[in-house]
N, C-alpha and C positions, 0 to 999 in steps of 0.2 A: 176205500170201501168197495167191496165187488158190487155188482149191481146181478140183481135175480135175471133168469129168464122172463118174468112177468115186465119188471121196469125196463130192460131193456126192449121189448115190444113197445110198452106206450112212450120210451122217449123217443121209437122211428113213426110211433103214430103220429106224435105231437107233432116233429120235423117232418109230415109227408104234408100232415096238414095247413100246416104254417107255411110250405113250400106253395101248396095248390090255392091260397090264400094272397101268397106274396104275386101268383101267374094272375088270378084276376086282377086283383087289384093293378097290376101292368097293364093289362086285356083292355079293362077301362078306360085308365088315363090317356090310352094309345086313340084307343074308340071317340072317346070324347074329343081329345086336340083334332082328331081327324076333321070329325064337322065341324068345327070351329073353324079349322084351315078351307073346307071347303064350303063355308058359308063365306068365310073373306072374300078366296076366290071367285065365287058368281055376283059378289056385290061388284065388286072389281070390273068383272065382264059386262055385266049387264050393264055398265056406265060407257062401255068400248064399244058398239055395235063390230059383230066380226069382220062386215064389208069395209070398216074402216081401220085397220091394222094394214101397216105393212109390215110390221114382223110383230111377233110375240112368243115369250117363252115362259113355262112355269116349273123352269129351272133354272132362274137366273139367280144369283149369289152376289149381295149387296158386299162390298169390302171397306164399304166407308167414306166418310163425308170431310172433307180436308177440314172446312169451318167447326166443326164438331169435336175437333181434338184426336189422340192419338188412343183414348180408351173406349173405342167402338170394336162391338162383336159384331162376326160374318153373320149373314144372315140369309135365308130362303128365301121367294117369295117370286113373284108375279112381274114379267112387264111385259108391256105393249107401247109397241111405234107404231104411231098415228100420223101424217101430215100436217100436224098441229103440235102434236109433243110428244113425249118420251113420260110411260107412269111405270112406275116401280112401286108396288106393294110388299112390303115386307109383312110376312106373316108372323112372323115372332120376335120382339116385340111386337104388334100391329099398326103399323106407322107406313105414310106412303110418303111420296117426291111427284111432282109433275114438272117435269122442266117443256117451256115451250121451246121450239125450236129456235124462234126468235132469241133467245134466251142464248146458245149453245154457240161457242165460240169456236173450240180446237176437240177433235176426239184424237184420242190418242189411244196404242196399244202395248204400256209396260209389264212386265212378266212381276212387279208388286206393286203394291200400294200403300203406302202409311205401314208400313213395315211386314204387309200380310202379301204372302204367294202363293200361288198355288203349281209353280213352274208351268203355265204355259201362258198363254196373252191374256189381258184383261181390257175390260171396253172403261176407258178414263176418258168422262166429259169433263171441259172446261166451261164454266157458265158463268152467269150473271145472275147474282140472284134478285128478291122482290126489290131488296135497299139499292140494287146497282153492283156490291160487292163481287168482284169475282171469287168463285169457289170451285170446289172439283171434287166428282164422284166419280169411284169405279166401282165396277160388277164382273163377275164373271159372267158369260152366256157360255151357250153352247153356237157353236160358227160367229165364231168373236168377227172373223174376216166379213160375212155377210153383215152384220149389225153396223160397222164398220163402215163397210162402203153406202149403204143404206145414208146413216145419218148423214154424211159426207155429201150426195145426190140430195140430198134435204137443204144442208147449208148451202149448198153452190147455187142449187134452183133459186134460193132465196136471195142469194146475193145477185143472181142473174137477173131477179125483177127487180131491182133496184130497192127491196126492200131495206131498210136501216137494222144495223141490230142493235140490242139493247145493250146500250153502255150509258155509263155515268158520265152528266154531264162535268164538264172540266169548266171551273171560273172562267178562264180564257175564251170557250167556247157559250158560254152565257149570254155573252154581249153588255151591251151597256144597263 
């Protein structure tokens, strides 16, 4: 069937409109995640006073949690190193990690993790978690090298005061 000069106008009106319809409706959902991402983020901050970072980025990229299994998505979000511990906010899901330092055993910098890469380094803590369990998460940062030797000045200070770190006790070491 030919279509008139008339239908063929209202079916680019219908598609101009349904176009300019489909852009808000994007305009929005973009508008909306946006505060939502930056309500996380000042809830996040306001709990870190900034005199107490010694690094933070909010463009670090979660890759995964070893205890969690192998079907975890990358994720955005928020962290800050403190003298006291390492928080990772992930903005989507909305889910965070505090690892104390005390906690953190070995960092390390593999090019993947749990099967995800990005080809260049990633920041992999090894920890201990609330049960005692050892576990291990990596992130991308940006200056993976500074993050890196950061936590590392962290662990050593801490093994320098003689403090213990948190490991599970062993039957052996129980005593009687």
């Amino acid at each position: 069937m030919l279509s008139t000069p008339t239908t063929h106008g209202t079916d680019l009106l219908i598609l101009a409109v349904l176009t300019i319809s489909s852009l808000a409706a994007i305009v929005g959902v973009v508008w909306f995640l946006r505060g939502k991402f930056m309500a996380r983020v000042q809830s996040t901050l306001a709990r870190y006073p900034k005199e107490s970072w010694l690094a933070a980025s909010q463009r670090a990229t979660f890759f995964g949690q070893r205890s969690k299994g192998g079907k975890q998505v990358k994720g955005n979000g928020l962290m800050i190193l403190t003298r006291k511990e390492l928080h990772f906010h992930l903005l989507l899901p909305d889910r965070e990690w505090t690892l104390p330092i005390a906690s953190i055993q070995k960092v390390e910098n593999p090019r993947s993790f749990m099967g995800k890469s990005i080809l260049r380094p990633l920041l992999k803590l090894t920890y201990f978690d609330e049960a005692g369990w050892t576990d291990e998460i990596a992130f991308a940062v940006p200056d993976v090298a500074a993050w890196t030797k950061s936590l590392n000045a962290l662990i050593a200070g801490r093994e320098g005061r003689g403090e213990e770190r948190v490991e599970a006790a062993s039957k052996a070491d129980a005593g009687p």
